[in-house]
N, C-alpha and C positions, 0 to 999 in steps of 0.2 A: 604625603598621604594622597592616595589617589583618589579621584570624583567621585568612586563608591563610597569610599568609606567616609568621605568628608558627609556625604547627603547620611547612610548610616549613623554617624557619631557627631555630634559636636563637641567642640571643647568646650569645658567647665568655665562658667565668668566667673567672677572675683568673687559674687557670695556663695555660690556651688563649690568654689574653689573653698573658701572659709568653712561653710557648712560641713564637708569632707573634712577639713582636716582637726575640726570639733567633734566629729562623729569618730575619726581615728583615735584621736585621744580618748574620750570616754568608753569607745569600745578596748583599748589598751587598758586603763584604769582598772574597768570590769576586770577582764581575763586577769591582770594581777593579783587581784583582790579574792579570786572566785581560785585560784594556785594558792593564795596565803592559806584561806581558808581550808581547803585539801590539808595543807602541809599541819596547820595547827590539828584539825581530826585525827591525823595520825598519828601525832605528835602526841594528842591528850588518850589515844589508844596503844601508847608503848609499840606501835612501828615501826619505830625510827629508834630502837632498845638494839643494842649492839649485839646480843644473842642469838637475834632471830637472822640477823645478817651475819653469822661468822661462817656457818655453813658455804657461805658462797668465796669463801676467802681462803677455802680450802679445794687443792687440789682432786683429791677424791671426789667431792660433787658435782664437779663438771665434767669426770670421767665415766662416773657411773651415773648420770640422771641429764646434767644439761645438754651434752654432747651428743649422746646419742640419740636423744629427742630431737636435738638437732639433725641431726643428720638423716631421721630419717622423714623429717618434714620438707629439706633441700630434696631429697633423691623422690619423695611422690610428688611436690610440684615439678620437680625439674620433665619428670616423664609426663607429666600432666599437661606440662605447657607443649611440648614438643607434640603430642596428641591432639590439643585442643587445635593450635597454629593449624596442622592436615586436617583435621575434621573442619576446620572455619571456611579456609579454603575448598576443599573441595563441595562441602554444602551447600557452599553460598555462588560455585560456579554452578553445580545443580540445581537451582533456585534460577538462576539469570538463564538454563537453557533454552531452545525454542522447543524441543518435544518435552511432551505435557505428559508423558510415560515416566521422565524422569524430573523435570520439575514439581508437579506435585507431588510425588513420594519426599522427595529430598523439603519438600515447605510443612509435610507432617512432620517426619522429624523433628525437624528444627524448635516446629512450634512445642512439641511434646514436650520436649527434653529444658524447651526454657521453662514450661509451665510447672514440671515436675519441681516439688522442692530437694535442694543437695541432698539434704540429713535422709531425706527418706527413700531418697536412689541408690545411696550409698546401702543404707538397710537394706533395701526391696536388692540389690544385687550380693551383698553377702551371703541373707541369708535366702533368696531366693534360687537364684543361680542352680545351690547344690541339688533342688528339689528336680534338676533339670538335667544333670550331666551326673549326678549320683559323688559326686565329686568336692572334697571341702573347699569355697574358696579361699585363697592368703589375702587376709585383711589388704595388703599392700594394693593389690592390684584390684581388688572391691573401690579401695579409696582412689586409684590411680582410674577406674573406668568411671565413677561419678564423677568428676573432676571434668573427662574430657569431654560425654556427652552434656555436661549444663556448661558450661565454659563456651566449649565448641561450639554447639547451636551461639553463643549471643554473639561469639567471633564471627560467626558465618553470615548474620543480622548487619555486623561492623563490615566487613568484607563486601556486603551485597551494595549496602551503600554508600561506602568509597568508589566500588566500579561504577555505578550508576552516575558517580557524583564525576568523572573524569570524563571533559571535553569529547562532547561526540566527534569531532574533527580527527580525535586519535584513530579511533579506528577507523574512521571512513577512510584515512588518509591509506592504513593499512589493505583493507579489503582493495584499493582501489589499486594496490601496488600485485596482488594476488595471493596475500596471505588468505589463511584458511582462518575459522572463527578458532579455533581450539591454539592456533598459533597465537592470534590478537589476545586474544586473554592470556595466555603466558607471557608472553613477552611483552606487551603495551599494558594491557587493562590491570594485571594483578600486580604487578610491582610498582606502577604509578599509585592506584587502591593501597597497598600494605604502606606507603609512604604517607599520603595522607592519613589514613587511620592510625599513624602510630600511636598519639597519646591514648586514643579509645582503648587501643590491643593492650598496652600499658598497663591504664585503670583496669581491665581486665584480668592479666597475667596477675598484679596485685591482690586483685580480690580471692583468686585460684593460691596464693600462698596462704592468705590467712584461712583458707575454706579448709586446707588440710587437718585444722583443729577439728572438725567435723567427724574425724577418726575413730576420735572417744567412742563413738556410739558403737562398733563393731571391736574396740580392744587393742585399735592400734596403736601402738607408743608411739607417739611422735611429740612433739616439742611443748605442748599442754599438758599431754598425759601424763608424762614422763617427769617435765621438767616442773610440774607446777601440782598437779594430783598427787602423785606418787614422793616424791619430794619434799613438799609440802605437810601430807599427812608424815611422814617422817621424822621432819622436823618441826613440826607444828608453827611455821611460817607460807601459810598456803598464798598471804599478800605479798611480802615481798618477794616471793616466788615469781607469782604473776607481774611483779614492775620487771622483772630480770627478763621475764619471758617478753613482753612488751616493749622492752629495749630491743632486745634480740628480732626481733618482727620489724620494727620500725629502720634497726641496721639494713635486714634485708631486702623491704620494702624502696628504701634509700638507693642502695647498691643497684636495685635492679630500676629505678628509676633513672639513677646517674648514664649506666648501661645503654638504655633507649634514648637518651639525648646524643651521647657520644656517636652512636651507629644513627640517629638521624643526621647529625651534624658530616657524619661522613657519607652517608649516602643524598644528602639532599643535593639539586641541581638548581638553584634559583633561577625562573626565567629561561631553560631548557628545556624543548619535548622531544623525548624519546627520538631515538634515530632509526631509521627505518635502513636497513640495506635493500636495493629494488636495482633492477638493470636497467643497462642506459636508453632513455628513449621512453620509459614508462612514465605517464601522465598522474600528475597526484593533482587530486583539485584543491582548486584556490582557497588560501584561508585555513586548511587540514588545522595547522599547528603541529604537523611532525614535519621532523629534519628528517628529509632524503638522504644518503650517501648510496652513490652510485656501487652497484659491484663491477671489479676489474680494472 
């Protein structure tokens, strides 16, 4: 452990050490006890009646209601994420610029779009939109454009502060080799940034899958509406509907957390800064913290 963190953290003595792992315990006991409790509620409410689950033990039900709710909650976050990631990025390099022509537009945004709430962006653009281009718009892309400006602004908030948070030395080191600013922030600032922020981008991305339920309000089937409303009234199982759809959330949730470890783990550099190509003879000053390689 290094000097920071030792002056940061001390270790537990033997009654903090004891106290902890009696507060574990009894915090485990609780959570058992408060899952017992759940299970008997459902149990004295015919829940857990094999009727209400046969439904799902049939092929049919997952062709016409689970699946396709699924799929069309993967295909508006999947486009959602990929909107929100450009929108974070380039906000958040619009926010760090030096002209004040383009940084303060780009920190209105930002602010707006986080202060607005989802449910009612997503309204104010379905049904506002049409009032504007005479034009119906498809639920899909109503849910797909709320998604990436409230997303987007908080990624672009994540983003401002991973570059801010990466060693000034990275780019002095740059600038001082004759990179232009628009180069340093591609290639030094925002990928060292996207590496630090991953778990934030993460908790983010996750939030942008379960937000897709937000759908309902404009009519779009996706994996609530479909698979838990619609279903549900159906079959007069709207609970177990929701444990299945909640499973299914948490798989994907899972997947895509597993996902951002993997792609950290492969892109992490422990103890490496960025390498700088510069021609021979070119002065970096002392200390920078980026690795020169000469060109030629």
């Amino acid at each position: 452990m290094s000097t920071t963190d030792s002056v940061l953290y001390d270790h537990p003595g033997p009654r903090a050490k004891a106290r902890n792992a009696v507060l574990t315990v009894v915090f485990g006991i609780g959570l058992v006890l408060l899952l017992w409790w759940i299970y008997r509620q459902f149990d004295e409410n015919g829940i857990w009646d094999g009727p209400l689950w046969e439904p799902f033990t049939e092929s049919e039900t997952w062709t016409a209601y689970v699946l396709p709710g699924l799929w069309s909650t993967v295909k508006a976050a999947a486009v959602a994420m990929v909107l929100s990631l450009v929108f974070g990025v380039v906000f958040a390099v619009g926010r760090l610029s030096d002209h004040r022509w383009l940084s303060i537009p780009s920190g209105i945004v930002v602010e707006f779009f986080r202060a607005v709430p989802l449910l009612l962006m997503i309204f104010f653009i379905f049904f506002g939109i049409p009032f504007l281009t005479e034009q119906p718009m498809p639920p899909f892309w109503a849910v797909v454009i709320g998604l990436t400006l409230y997303n987007g602004s908080v990624l672009a908030e994540a983003f401002r502060a991973g570059i801010k948070a990466v060693p000034r030395g990275q780019s002095e080191a740059a600038y001082a080799i004759g990179m232009r600013k628009n180069q340093v922030m591609r290639e030094i600032l925002v990928p060292q940034a996207a590496r630090a922020m991953l778990p934030v981008i993460v908790s983010q991305l996750v939030v942008l899958v379960k937000d897709t339920a937000l759908g309902y309000i404009i009519g779009y089937t996706e994996l609530i509406q479909n698979g838990v409303n619609t279903l549900g009234a159906n079959f007069g199982n709207v609970v177990p509907a929701a444990i299945v759809a909640a499973i299914i959330y948490i798989v994907l949730n899972a997947s895509l957390t597993f996902f951002a470890g993997f792609l950290e783990r492969r892109t992490r550099r422990t103890g490496r800064a960025p390498r700088i190509k510069a021609s021979p003879g070119t002065p970096v000053p002392a200390g920078a913290g980026a690795v020169v390689e000469p060109q030629g």
